[in-house]
Each structure stands twice: as structure tokens, then as C-alpha cells.
C-alpha positions in Angstrom: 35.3 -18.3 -38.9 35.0 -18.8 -35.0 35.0 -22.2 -33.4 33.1 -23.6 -31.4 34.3 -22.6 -28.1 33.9 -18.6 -29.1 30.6 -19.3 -29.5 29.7 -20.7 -26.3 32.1 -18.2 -24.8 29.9 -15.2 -27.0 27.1 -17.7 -25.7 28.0 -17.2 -22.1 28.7 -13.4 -22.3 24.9 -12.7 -23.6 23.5 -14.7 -20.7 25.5 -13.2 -18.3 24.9 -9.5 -20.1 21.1 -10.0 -19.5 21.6 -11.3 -15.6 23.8 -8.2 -15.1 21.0 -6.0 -16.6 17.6 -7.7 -14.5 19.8 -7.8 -11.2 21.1 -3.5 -11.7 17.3 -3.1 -11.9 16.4 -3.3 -8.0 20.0 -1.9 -7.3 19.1 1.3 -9.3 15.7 1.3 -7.5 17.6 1.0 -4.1 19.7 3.6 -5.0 16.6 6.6 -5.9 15.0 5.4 -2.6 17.6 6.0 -0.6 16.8 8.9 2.0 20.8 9.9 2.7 22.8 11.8 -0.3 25.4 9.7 0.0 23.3 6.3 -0.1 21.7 7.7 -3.4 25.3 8.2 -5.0 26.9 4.9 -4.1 23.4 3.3 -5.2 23.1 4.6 -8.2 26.8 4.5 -9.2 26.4 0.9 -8.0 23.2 0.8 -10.6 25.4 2.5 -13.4 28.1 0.2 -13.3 25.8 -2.8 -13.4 24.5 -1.4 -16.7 27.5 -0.4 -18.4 28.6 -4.1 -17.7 26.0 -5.7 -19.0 25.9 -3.4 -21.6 29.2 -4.4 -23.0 28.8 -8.1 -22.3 25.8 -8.2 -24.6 27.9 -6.3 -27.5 30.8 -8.6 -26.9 28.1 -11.9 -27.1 25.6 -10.6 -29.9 29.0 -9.4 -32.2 30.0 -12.8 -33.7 26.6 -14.0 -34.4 26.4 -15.5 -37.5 23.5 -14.2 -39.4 20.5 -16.1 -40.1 19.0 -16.1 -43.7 15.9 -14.3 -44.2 12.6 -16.0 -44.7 10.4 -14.8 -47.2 
């Protein structure tokens, strides 16, 4: 059983999973455009990060979900 405030914290964690995800998308892009070696590294390490946060954000928010009965 969760309470209430789990869920808007799971709530929060999704939202700010998906943010994370759209705003590593032109940081990634920055990152293969760069035209210095080093500028490619930090940008797409930058990029990497970015989506390994959001990646476990939206694990941590979409875990306690209750599950919704099916229709038929």
C-alpha cells in the first residue's frame, strides 16, 4: 500500500524522467556536431548522463503504479 504522497512523489519522478529525456536530446545533438574531440566527449558524456537520469527516474515513477484492470 503507498500513500498518497508516494504517488505524487512517483508522480513527480515520471514528469521529471521525461523532461530529462526531451532536454538530453539537443545536448546529445550538440555533442556529435561538435568539430573539436574534446567538445564531442564532454557533449556526449553530457548527453549520456542526461539519459541514464531520466532513465532511472522513469523506472523509480512507473514502479509503484497500481495496475489498471483490463477492459474487455
Amino acid at each position: 500500500m503507498t500513500s498518497d504522497q508516494t504517488n505524487r512523489d512517483r508522480s513527480t519522478a515520471r514528469i521529471l524522467g521525461v523532461f530529462l529525456a526531451v532536454l538530453s536530446i539537443p545536448v546529445l545533438v550538440g555533442g556529435f556536431s561538435a568539430a573539436l574531440t574534446i567538445d564531442l566527449a564532454l557533449g556526449t558524456a553530457a548527453g549520456a548522463a542526461l539519459l541514464l537520469a531520466a532513465a532511472i527516474l522513469m523506472f523509480y515513477g512507473s514502479r509503484g503504479r497500481p495496475k489498471q484492470p483490463r477492459k474487455r
